[in-house]
N, C-alpha and C positions, 0 to 999 in steps of 0.2 A: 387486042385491047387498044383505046384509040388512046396516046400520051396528050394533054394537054398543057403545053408550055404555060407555067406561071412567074407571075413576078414572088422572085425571094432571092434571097442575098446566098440559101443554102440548096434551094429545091431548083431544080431545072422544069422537071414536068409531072405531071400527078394524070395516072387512070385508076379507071374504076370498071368493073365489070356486076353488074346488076344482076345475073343471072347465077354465077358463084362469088361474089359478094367479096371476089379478090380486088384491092388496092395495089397500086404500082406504084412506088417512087423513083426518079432518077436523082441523083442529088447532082449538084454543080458538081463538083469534085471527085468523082466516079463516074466511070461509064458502064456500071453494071445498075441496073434499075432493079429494086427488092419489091418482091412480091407480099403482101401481108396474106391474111387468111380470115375467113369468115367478120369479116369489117364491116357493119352495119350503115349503108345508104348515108344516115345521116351523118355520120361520122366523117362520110367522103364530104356531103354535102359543107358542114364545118369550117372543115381541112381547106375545101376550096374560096371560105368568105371569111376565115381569119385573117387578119390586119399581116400577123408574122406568121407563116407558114411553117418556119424551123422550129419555133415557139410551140406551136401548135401539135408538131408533130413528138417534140420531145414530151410533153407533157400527157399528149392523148393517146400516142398509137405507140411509140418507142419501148418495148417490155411489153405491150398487150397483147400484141397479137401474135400466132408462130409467121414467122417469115421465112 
């Protein structure tokens, strides 16, 4: 899965895999990247055009999904 470095003050880089619908996050602060699970397209789509990405991700995927 290909990582996509984004700008956020807590996320380093965010992939997505289309095919099994797994998310990757790396965070700044860890260098292990967590896999989500069954995360729906748009969800990634979201994640990548929210303003705060850490914002984003606590509110929308953090407790949703199994990682």
């Amino acid at each position: 899965m290909n990582m996509i470095p984004v700008r956020s003050s807590a996320i380093d880089a965010i992939g997505y895999d289309v095919t099994t619908k797994q998310l990757a996050i790396k965070f700044i602060n860890n260098p292990i990247s967590y896999t989500f699970y069954n995360v729906p397209f748009q969800v990634f789509n979201e994640l990548m055009a929210a303003p705060s990405k850490g914002a984003y991700y606590h509110k929308y995927i953090e407790g949703r999904y199994r990682g």
